[in-house]
C-alpha positions, 0 to 999 in steps of 0.5 A: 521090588520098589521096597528094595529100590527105595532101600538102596537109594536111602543107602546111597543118600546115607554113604553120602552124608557120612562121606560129606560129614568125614569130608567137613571134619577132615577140612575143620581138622585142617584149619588154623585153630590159634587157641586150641588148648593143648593135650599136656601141661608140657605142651602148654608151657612150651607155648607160653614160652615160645610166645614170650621170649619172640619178641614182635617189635624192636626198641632202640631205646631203653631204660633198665631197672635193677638186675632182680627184674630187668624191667625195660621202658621203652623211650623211642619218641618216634614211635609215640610212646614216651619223649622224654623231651616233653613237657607234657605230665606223664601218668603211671600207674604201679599195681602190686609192686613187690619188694624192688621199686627201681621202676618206680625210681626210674620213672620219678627221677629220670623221667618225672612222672606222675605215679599211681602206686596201689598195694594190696596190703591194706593193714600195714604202712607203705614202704619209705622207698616209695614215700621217698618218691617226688610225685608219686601217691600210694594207695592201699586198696586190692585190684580186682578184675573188671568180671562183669560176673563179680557184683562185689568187685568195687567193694570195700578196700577192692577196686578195679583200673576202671573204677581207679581211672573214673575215681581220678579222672584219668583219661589216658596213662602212659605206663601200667605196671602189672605185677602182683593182684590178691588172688595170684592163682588167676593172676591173668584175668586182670589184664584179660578183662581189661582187654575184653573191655577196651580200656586197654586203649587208654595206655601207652605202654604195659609191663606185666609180670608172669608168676608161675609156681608151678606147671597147671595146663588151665593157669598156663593157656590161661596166660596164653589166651591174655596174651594172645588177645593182648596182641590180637585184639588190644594191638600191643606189641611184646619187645623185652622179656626177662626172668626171675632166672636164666634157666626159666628162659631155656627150659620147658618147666618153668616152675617157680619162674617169674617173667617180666615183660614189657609191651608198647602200643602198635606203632603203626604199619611204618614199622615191621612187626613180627607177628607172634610164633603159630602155636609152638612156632613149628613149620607145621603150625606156620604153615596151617596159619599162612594157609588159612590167611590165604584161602581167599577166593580169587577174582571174577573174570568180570571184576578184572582187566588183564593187561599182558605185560609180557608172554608170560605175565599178565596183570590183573586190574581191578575195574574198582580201582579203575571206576574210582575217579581219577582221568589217568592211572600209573602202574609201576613194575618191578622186575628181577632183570640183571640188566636195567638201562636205568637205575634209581633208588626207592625212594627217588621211584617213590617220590617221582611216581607215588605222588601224582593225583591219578590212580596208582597200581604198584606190580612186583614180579621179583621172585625170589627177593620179593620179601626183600624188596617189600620190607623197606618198601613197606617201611617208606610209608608208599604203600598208603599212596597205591590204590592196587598191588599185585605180587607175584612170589614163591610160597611154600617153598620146601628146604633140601631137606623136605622141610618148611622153613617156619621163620621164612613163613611168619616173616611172610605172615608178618608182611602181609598182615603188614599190608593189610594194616594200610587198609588194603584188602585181599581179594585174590590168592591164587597159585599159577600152578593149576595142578596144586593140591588143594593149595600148593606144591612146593614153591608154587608161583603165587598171584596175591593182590590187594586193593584198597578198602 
């Protein structure tokens, strides 16, 4: 009898750990994985390209080079990027230029730069464009990836950017143009180590170009996992993307396809960037990925006021941002009414109440124009001045079609990662509606608060 228990009781414990394992995997399987290799070849070049051709940051103003490679440098002096009015020297340097030098004219005509032009051909003579060139000096030497794995790699006639910037004393360059190495069948792992290096953070603006004979799942997520840790962990920010033809730019087969992209340095939260489309861009993926950013736990009861603004609203202040200092608070709201006794604009409310000594908490209750509302309000720079914001705000909301719109929710990810950027911290994501499965039903009132660090 007690053999008999005992058996049932391991069976209970063993039904238990299955169901608690199938449980675990069903949630993993739930999460956002951004750099999942995908199954097809296909698939992984629809990727690619989606990533390539959304643009993240907009610049007003551009030079172009010649029609083959349309290379755009950005020269929009309120970013940092490059002044042209400026008399400070302007270094650049040129890696693998193939057969078009319009860049390299630009930049030592128009602009006056300093360039670095380096060619892997080590047995024949540079061409005469390039010697033609004021201020410009050409090495013949093969860039070779920073692989901490390849003790040959500052060997004779090879050289990486590192040992190149430490051989001419370069502390800081303006424009790097990637657009050949020697060995073309990894022709990512150039920039994908001088990400994982950090010298990435020594240059201003980076033009790259992608050459893909033909459509290989492991050279294709290769790329996309160099330019995915170039936006993630270098913060630069793709604004122009052009091909070899109008046809690689429409179709998921890009061989025999070059891309020439141009990419600046994270201009800072002032200034909106769309973050990059989750995977395929689809409204499945945009909504695992904004999932993922929410899953916060919420606030302890003891670590907040609540102060009832209204019957139905209630704000929730953090006792931190209270305990911080200061002898006085101002809490301003903002409100959807239709009618306001008074109206003044943004920047007028900024001015008059963001720029006291005491602790500032910003609520907004707009509904369904918060993301209106919060886009300029970002871009006025105010929110480096608020020690609290609290938003109310449908997430999730599903179309009439029973679809989720996926632009509306990378907009939503890109602002919020926006505020994140004025070193505010997350500490509540919760949905009103008590009765939401797991997260959410469609367009559920959201509480989303930030604090600063």
């Amino acid at each position: 009898m007690f053999s008999r228990r005992k058996k049932t009781v391991l069976t209970l414990l063993c039904l238990c750990s299955v169901l608690y394992v199938a449980v675990q995997v069903m949630h993993y399987q739930e999460e956002f994985h951004p750099l999942q290799a995908l199954s097809t070849a296909e698939q992984e070049a629809q990727r690619l390209l989606k990533f390539m051709t959304s643009y993240h940051y907009q610049c007003n103003n551009t030079l172009h080079s010649s029609n083959y490679s349309d290379w755009s440098i950005c020269i929009e002096a309120d970013t940092g990027v490059i002044n042209v009015e400026s008399s400070v020297p302007k270094i650049a340097y040129s890696i693998g230029p193939v057969s078009d030098f319009s860049f390299e004219t630009i930049l030592s005509r128009n602009l006056s730069f300093q360039q670095y032009v380096f060619l892997h051909d080590t047995s024949s003579t540079a061409p005469p464009p390039l010697l033609q060139l004021n201020g410009t000096t050409v090495y013949r030497t093969a860039i070779v990836p920073n692989d901490p794995a390849d003790f040959g790699r500052n060997s004779y006639n090879m050289q990486t950017i590192n040992s190149i910037m430490a051989t001419l004393h370069h502390r800081h360059i303006d424009i790097l143009k990637l657009e050949s190495v020697q060995d073309m069948s990894h022709s990512y792992e150039v920039l994908y180590f001088m990400v994982k290096d950090g010298i990435l953070a020594r240059f201003q603006q980076l033009h790259i170009s992608l050459e893909i004979d033909k459509v290989d799942d492991n050279y294709l997520y290769g790329w996309y996992k160099t330019l995915y840790s170039l936006f993630h962990s270098a913060g630069f920010r793709l604004y122009h993307t052009a091909a070899s033809s109008p046809l690689c730019l429409q179709v998921t087969m890009m061989e025999s396809c070059r891309y020439f992209t141009s990419w600046v340095r994270n201009p800072g939260p002032r200034t909106f960037v769309y973050y990059p489309p989750a995977i395929d861009g689809s409204a499945q993926y945009e909504e695992q990925r904004l999932e993922d950013f929410l899953d916060r736990p919420s606030q302890l009861d003891e670590d907040v006021i609540p102060v009832k603004l209204s019957p139905y609203t209630t704000l929730r202040l953090s006792r931190r941002v209270l305990m911080s200092g200061s002898d006085s608070c101002t809490i301003l709201i903002f409100q959807d009414e239709t009618s306001r006794r008074e109206v003044m604009g943004l920047s007028d409310i900024i001015s008059h109440y963001l720029f006291s000594q005491s602790t500032k908490v910003v609520f907004l209750d707009l509904r369904h124009v918060t993301w209106q509302f919060l886009t300029p309000f970002l871009d006025s720079g105010a929110l480096q001045k608020v020690d609290q914001l609290e938003i109310m705000t449908p997430m999730f909301k599903v179309q009439a079609d029973g679809r989720q719109p996926a632009q509306m929710m990378r907009l939503q990810y890109s602002e919020l990662q926006r505020i994140l950027a004025y070193q505010m911290a997350l500490t509540e994501a919760s949905p009103l509606t008590k009765d939401s499965l797991r997260f959410r039903s469609s367009g559920d009132l959201w509480r989303l608060t930030f604090v600063k660090k």
